[in-house]
N, CA and C atoms as an extended XYZ file, in Angstrom:
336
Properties=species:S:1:pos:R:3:atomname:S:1:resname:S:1:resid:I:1 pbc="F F F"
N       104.611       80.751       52.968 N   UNK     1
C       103.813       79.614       53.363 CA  UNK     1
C       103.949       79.369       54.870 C   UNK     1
N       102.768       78.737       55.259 N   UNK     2
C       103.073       78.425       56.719 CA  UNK     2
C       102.408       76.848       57.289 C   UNK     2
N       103.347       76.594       57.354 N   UNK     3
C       103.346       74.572       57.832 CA  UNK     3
C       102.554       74.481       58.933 C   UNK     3
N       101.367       73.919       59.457 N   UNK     4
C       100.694       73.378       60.410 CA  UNK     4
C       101.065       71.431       60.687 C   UNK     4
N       101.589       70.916       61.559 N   UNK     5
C       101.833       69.313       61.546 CA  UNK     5
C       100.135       69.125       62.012 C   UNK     5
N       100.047       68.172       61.977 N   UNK     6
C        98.465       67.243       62.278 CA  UNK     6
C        98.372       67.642       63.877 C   UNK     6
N       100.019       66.698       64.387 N   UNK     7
C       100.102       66.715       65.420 CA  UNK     7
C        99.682       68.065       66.382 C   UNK     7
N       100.206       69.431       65.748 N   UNK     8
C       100.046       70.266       66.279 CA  UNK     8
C        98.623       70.700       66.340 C   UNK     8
N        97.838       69.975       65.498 N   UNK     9
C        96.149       70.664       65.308 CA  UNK     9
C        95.223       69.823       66.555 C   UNK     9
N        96.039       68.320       66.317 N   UNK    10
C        94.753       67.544       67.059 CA  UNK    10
C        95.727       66.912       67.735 C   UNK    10
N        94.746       66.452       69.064 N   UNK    11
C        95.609       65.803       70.077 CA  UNK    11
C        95.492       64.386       69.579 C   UNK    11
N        96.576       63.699       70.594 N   UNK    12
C        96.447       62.014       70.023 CA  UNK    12
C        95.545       61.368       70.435 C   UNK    12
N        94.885       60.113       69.678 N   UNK    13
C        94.019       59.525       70.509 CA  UNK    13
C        94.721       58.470       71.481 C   UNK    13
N        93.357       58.680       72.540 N   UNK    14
C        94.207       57.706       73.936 CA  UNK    14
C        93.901       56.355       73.339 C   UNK    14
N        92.828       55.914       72.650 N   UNK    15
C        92.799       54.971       72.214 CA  UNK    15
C        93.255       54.360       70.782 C   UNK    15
N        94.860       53.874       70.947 N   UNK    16
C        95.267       54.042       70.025 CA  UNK    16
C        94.952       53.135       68.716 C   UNK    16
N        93.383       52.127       68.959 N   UNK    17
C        93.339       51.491       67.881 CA  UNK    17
C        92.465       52.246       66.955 C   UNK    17
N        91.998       53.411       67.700 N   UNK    18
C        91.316       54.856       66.959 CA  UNK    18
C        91.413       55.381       65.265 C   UNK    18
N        91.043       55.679       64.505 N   UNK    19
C        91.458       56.060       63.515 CA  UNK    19
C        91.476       57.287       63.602 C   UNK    19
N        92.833       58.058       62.959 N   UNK    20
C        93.292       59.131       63.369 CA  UNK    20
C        92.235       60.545       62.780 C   UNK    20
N        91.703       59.987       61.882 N   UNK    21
C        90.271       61.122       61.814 CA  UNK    21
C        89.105       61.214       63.140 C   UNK    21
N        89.465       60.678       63.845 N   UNK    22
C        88.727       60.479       65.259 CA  UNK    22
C        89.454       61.377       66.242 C   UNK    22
N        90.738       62.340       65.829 N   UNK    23
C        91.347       62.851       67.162 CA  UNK    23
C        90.685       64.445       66.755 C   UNK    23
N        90.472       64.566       68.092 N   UNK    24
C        90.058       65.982       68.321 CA  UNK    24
C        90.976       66.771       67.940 C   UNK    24
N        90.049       68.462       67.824 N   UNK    25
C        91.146       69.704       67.263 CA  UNK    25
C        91.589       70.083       69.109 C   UNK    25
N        92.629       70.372       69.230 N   UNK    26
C        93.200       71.489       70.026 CA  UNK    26
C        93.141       72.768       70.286 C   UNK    26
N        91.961       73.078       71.261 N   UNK    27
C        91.746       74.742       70.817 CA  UNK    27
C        92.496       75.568       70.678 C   UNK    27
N        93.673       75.390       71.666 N   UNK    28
C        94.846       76.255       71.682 CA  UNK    28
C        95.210       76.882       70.209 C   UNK    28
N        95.917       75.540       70.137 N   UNK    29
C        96.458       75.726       68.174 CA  UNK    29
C        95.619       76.344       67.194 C   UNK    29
N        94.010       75.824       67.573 N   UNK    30
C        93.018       76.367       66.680 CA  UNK    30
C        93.131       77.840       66.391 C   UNK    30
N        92.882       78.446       67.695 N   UNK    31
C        93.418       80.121       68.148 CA  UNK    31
C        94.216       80.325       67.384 C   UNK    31
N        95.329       79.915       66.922 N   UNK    32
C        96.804       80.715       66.411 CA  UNK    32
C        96.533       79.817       64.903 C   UNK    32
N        96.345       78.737       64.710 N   UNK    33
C        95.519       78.586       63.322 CA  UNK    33
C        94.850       79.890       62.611 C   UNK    33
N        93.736       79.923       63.479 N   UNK    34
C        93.026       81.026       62.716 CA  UNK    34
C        93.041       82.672       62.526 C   UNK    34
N        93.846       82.693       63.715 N   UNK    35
C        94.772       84.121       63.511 CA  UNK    35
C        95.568       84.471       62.500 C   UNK    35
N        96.402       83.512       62.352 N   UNK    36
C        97.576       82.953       61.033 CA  UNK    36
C        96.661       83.031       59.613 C   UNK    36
N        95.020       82.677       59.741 N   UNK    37
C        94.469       82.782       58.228 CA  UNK    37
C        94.211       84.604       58.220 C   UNK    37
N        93.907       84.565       59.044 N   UNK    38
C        93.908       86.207       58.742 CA  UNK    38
C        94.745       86.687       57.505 C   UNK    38
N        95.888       86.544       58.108 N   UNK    39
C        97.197       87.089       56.856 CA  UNK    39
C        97.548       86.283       55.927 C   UNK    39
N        97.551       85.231       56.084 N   UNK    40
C        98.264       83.817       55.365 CA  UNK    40
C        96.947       83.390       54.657 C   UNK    40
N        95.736       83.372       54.605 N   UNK    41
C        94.894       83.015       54.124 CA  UNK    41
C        94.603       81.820       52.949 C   UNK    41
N        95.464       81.934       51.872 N   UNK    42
C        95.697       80.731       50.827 CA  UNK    42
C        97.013       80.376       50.811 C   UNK    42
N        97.879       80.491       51.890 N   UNK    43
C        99.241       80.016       52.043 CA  UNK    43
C        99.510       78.880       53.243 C   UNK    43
N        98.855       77.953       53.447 N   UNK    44
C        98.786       77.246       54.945 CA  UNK    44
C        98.013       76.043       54.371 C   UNK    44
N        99.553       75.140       54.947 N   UNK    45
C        99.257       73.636       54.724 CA  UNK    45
C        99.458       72.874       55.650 C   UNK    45
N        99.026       71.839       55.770 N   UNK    46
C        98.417       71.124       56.881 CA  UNK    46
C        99.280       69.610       56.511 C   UNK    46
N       100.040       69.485       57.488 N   UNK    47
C       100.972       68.047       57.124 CA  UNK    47
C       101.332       66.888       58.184 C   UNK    47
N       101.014       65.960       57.657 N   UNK    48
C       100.790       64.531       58.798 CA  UNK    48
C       102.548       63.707       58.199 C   UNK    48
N       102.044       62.859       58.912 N   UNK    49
C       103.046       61.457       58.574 CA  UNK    49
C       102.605       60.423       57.878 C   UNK    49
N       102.899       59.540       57.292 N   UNK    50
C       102.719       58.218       56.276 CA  UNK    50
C       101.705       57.677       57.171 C   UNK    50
N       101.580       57.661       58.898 N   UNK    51
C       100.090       57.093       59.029 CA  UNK    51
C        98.970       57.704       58.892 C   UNK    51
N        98.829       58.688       58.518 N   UNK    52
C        97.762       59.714       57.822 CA  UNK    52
C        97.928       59.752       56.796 C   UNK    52
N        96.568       58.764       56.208 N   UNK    53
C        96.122       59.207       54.752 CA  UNK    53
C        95.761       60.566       54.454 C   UNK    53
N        95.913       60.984       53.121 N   UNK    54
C        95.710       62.001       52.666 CA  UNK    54
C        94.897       62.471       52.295 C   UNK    54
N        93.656       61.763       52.210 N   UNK    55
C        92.456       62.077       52.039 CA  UNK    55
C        91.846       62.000       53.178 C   UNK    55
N        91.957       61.663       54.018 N   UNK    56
C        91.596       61.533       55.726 CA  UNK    56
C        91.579       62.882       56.509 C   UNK    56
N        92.850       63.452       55.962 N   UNK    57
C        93.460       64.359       56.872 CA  UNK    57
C        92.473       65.665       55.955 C   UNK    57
N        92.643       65.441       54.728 N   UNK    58
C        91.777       66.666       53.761 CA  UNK    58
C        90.532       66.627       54.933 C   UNK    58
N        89.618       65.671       54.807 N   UNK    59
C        88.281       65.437       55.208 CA  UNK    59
C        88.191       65.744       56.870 C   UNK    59
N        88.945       65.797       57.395 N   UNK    60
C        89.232       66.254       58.997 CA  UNK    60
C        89.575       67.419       58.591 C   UNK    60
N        90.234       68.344       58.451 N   UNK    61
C        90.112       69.895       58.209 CA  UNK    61
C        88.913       70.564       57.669 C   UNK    61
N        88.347       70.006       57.145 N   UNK    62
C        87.431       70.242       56.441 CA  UNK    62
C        86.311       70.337       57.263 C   UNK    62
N        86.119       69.147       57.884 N   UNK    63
C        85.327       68.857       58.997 CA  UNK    63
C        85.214       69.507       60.471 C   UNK    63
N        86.250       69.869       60.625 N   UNK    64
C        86.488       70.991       61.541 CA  UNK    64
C        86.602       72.071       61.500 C   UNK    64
N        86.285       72.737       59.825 N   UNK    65
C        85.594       74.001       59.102 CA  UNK    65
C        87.499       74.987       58.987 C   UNK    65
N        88.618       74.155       58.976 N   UNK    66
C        89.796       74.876       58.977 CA  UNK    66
C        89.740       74.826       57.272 C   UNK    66
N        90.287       75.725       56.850 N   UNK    67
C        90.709       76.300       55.672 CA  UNK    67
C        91.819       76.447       55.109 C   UNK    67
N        92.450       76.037       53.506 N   UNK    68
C        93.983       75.807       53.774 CA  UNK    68
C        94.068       76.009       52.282 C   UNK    68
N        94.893       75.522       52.459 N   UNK    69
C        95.761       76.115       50.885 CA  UNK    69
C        95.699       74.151       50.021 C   UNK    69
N        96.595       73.825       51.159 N   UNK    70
C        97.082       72.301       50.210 CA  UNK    70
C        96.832       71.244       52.106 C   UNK    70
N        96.961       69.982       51.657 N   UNK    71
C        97.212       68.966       52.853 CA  UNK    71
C        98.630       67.854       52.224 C   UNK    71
N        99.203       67.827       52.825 N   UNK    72
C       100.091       66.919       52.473 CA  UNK    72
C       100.616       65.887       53.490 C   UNK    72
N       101.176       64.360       53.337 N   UNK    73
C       101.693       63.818       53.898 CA  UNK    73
C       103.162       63.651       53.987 C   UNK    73
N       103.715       63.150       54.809 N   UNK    74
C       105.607       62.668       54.456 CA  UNK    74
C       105.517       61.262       54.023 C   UNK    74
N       106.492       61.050       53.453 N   UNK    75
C       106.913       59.786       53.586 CA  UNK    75
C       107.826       59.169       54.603 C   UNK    75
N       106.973       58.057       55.300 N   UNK    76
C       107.898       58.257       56.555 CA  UNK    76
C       107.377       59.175       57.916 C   UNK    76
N       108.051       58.546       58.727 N   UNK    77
C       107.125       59.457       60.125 CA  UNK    77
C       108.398       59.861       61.388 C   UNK    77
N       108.863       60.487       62.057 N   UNK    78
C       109.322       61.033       62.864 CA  UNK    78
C       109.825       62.429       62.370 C   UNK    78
N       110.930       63.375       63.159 N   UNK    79
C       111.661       64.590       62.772 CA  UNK    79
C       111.867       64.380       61.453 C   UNK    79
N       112.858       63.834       60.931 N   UNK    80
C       113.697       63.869       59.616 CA  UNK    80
C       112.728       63.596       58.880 C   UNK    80
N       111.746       63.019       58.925 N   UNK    81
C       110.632       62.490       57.649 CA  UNK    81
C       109.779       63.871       57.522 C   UNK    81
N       109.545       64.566       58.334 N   UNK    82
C       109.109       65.950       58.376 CA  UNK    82
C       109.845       67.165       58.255 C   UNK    82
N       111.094       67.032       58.376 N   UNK    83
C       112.413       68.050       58.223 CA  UNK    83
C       112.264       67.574       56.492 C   UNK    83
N       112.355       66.329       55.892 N   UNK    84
C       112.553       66.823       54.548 CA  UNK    84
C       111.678       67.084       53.698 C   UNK    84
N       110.190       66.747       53.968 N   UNK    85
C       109.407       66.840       53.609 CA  UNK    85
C       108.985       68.729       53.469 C   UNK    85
N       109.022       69.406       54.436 N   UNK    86
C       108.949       70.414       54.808 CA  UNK    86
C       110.311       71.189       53.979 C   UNK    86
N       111.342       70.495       53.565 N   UNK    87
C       112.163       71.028       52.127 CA  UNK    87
C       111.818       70.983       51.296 C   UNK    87
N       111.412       70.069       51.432 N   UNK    88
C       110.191       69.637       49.556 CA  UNK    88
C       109.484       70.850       49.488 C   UNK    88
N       108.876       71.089       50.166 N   UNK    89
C       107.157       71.753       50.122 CA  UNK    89
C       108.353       73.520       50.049 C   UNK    89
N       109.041       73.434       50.653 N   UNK    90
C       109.941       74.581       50.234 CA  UNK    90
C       110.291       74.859       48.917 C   UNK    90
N       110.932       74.205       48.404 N   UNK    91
C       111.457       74.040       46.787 CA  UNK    91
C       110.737       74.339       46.035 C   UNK    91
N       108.921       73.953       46.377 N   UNK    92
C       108.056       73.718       45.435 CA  UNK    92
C       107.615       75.629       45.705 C   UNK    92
N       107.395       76.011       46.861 N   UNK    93
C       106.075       77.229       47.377 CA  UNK    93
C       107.225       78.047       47.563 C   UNK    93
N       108.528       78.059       47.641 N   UNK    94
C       108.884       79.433       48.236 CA  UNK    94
C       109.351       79.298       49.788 C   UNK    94
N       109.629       80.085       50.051 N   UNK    95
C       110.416       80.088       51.412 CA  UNK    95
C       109.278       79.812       52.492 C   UNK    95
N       109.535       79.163       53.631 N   UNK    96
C       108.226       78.837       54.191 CA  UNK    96
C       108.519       79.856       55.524 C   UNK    96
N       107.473       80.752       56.209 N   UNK    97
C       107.792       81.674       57.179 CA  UNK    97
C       107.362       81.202       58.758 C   UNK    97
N       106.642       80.132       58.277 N   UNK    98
C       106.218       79.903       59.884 CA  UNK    98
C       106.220       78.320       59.543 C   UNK    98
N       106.622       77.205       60.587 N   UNK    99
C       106.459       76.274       60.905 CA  UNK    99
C       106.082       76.232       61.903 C   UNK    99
N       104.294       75.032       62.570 N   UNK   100
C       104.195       74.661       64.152 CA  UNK   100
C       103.912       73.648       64.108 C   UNK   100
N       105.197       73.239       64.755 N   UNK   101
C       104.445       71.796       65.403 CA  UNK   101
C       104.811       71.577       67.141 C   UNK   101
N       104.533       70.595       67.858 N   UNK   102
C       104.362       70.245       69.416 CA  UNK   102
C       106.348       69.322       69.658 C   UNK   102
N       106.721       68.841       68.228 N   UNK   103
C       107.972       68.419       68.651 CA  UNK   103
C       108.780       68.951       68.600 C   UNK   103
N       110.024       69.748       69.782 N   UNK   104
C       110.571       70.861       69.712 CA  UNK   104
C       112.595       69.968       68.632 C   UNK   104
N       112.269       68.578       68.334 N   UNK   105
C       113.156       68.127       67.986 CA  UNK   105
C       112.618       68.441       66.332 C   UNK   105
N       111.925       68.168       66.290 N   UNK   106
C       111.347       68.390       64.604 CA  UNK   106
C       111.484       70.106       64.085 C   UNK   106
N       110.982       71.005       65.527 N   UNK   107
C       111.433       72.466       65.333 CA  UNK   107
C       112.973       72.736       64.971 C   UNK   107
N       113.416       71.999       65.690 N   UNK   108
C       114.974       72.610       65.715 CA  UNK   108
C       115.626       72.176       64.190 C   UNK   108
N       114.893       70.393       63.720 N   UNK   109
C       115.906       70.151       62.369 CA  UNK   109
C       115.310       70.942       61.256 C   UNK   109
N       113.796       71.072       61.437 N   UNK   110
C       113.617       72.437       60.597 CA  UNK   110
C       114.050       73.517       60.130 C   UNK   110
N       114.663       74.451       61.264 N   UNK   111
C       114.999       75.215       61.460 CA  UNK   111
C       116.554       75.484       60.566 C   UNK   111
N       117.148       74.369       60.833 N   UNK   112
C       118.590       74.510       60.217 CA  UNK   112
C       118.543       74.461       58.795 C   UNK   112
């Protein structure tokens, strides 16, 4: 499996009374998104924080024509709410081979 964060897909909005289906994709990420479906194709999930609804975030991938396996949220929002969440989604799928996200603190508790 391979973890995409929100954060890492779309940038934040500057206007933060915005609703977060309003933030743009990141081409960068998009690039290595869609490289990653190449191989990974029905293995790639797409995961926000408790302020992203889950049906929001479905309908924004969707909308931006990305393709995925599952969307999921954490409970809870910073590193650790995404470090365990990202165990969960382990337990459930199998060993996960790629994680990206933009917080190199969320990379690292991952990682361990």
């Amino acid at each position: 499996m391979i973890i995409f964060t929100f954060d890492s897909l779309a940038y934040e909005n500057i206007d933060k009374t915005a609703p977060a289906g309003a933030r743009q994709p990141i081409p960068d990420t998009r690039r290595v998104y869609e490289g990653m479906y190449e191989r990974y194709s029905s293995r790639i999930i797409i995961l926000g924080d408790d302020s992203i609804k889950l049906d929001m975030l479905d309908q924004w991938a969707k909308r931006e024509g990305l393709k995925f396996a599952s969307v999921d949220v954490c409970v809870g929002r910073g590193a650790k709410a995404i470090r365990d969440r990202v165990r969960d989604l382990n337990a459930v799928y199998g060993k996960i081979e790629w994680f990206v996200d933009t917080n190199p603190e969320t990379v690292t508790l991952v990682r361990r």
